[in-house]
N, C-alpha and C positions, 0 to 999 in steps of 0.2 A: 861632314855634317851628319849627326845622327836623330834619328828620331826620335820625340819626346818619347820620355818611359814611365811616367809616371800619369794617374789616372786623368786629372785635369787637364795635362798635355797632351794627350793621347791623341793621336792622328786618325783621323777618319775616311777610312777608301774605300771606296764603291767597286766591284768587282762585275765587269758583264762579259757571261759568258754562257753560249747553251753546253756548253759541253760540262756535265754536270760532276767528271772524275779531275779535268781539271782546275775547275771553276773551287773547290775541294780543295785539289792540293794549294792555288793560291789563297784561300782563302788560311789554310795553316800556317803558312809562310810569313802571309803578313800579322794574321797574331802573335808568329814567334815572334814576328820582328817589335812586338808592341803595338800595333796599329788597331783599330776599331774597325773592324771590316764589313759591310751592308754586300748580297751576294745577289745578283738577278741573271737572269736568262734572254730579258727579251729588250729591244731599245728602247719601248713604250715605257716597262718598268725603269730604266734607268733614268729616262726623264719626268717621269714623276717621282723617282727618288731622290736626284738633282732641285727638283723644285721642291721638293719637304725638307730638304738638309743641307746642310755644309760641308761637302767634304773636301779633304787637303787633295786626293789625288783620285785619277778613276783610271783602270784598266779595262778597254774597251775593244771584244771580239770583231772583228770586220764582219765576220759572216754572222748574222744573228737570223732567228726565223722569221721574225717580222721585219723587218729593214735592213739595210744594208749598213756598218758600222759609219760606212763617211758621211752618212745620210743623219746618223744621231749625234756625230760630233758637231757638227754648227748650231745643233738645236741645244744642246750644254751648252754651249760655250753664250748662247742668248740669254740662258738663263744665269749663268755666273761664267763672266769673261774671263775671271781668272784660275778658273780651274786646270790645272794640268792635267790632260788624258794623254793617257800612253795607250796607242794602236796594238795589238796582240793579231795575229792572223798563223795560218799554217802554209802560210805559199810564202817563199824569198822573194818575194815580188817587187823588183828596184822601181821600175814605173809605178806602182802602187802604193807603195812605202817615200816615195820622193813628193808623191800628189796628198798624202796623207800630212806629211810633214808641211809641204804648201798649204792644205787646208786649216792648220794649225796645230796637230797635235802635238804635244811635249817631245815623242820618243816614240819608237817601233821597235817592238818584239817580234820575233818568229817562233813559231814553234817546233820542236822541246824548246823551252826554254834556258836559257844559261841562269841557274841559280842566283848567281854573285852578280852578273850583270844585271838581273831585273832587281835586284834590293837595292842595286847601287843608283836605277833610275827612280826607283819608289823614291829611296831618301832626296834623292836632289829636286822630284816634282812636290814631297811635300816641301824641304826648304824653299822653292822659290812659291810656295803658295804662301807661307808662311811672310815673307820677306812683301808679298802684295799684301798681306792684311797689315804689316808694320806701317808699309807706305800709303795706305788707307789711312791707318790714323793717321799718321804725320800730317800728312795734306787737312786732316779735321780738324788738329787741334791746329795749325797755322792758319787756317780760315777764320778759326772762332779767334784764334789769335788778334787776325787782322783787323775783325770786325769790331772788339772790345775796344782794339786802337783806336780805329777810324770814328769809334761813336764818344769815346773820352777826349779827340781832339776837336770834333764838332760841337760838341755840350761846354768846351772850356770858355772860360769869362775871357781871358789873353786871347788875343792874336795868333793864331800858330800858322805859320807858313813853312812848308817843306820843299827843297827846292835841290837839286840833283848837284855832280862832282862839279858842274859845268857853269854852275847859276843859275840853273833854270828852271823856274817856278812849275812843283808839279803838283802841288794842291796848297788850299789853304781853307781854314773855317770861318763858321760865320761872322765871326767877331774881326777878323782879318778884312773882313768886306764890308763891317761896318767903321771898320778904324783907318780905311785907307781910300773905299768910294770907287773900287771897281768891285764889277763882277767879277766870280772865278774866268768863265770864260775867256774874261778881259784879259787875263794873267794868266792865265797855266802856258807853258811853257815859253814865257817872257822872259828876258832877264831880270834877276834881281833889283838891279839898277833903277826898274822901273818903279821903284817902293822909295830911295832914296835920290837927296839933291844931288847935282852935280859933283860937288866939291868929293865927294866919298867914291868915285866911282872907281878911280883908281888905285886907291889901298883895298876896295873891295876885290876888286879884278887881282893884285898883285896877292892878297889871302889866298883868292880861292887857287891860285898857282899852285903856292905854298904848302897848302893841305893835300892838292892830288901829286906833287911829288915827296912827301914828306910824308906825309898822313899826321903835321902837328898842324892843332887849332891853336891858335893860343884867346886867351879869355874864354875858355871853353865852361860853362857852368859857371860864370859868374855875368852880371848886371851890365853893362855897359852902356851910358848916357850918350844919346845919338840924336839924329833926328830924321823923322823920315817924312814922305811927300806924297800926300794926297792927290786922285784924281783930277782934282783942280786948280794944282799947281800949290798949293799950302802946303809949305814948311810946319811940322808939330815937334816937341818933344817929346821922345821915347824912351823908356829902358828897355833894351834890349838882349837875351841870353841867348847863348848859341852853342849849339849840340850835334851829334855827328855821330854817324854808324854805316858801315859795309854793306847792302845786299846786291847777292847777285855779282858779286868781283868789282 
């Protein structure tokens, strides 16, 4: 995985370190490597740098002069949970470097540093930064998704009843509760059965077999004259069409 090179893509990493020859050379480092680098010295700046911007990735000194580095990593990560900080310290400190990784950081550098190993951790904490803002949208647009659905099958003039692999009623809209004289509550996770007569129960039952080991409908998207049964025991005529789709396995 390499990082965007181009100016729109450009990665943005926040650099804290008091050590101002270091702080320098990473700071050239990550512009060779393409990145857009913000440089501070103290945690206070890093967390109000964190709260003014976005960055893909932070490299963060343990010893800073105002606070201690495990001390500014839970307070980034309150302000954007997804940020990758990589720990940077000059002590090989396994117990320190183990509690740091428990506290959440990405990764743990020592100092000198190994050239090729810090790019290679840079590149992977901005890819997995990048990979959370992809799953950010996703999760938005199937939300607004969801919502678009849920309000088109509630505003529909038809009946729409959705109802699981099993038969089992898991919503329906308002026109389903004026066409059949329950509440949803009455129904959601009922059987189907409870909409139609007797006579239908068992080619319903022996369908719904048929679909969950087959995965064929048949009269799938077309009309089908039926009849189904009211609350209070009335028989009606219906046309009825029936539709099907996978979530979740």
């Amino acid at each position: 995985m390499s990082v965007p090179n181009s100016a729109a893509q450009k990665a943005s990493v926040l650099v804290v370190d008091d050590d101002a020859d270091i702080a320098l050379s990473l700071h050239d480092l990550l512009v060779f490597m393409g990145c857009d680098v913000i440089v501070v010295h103290t945690g206070a700046e890093a967390i109000a740098n964190v709260q003014r911007h976005n960055f893909d990735a932070a490299l963060l000194d343990l010893m800073l002069p105002d606070m201690d580095g495990l001390s500014v990593l839970p307070v980034l990560h309150q302000i954007d949970s997804t940020l990758p900080v990589i720990i940077l310290t000059a002590f090989a400190d396994i117990p320190k470097k183990h509690g740091s990784l428990t506290e959440g950081a990405f990764g743990f550098l020592t100092k000198p540093f190994d050239t090729e190993e810090l790019k290679a951790l840079v590149r992977r904490a901005i890819g997995v930064k990048h990979l959370s803002g992809e799953a950010a949208e996703a999760k938005q647009a199937l939300t607004a998704s969801e919502e678009r659905f849920r309000e088109v099958v509630e505003t529909a003039p038809d009946a729409i009843v959705l109802a699981d692999a099993n038969g089992h009623i898991l919503s329906w809209n308002a026109a389903a509760m004026t066409l059949f004289g329950f509440a949803e509550e009455e129904v959601q996770g009922k059987p189907l059965t409870i909409l139609m007569p007797a006579r239908y129960h068992q080619d319903h039952l022996d369908a719904l077999k048929r679909v969950r080991n087959t995965g064929e409908m048949r009269h799938k998207g077309t009309l089908i004259g039926v009849h189904g049964l009211r609350k209070n025991g009335e028989e009606f005529q219906i046309e009825m069409s029936l539709s099907s789709w996978t979530s979740r396995g």
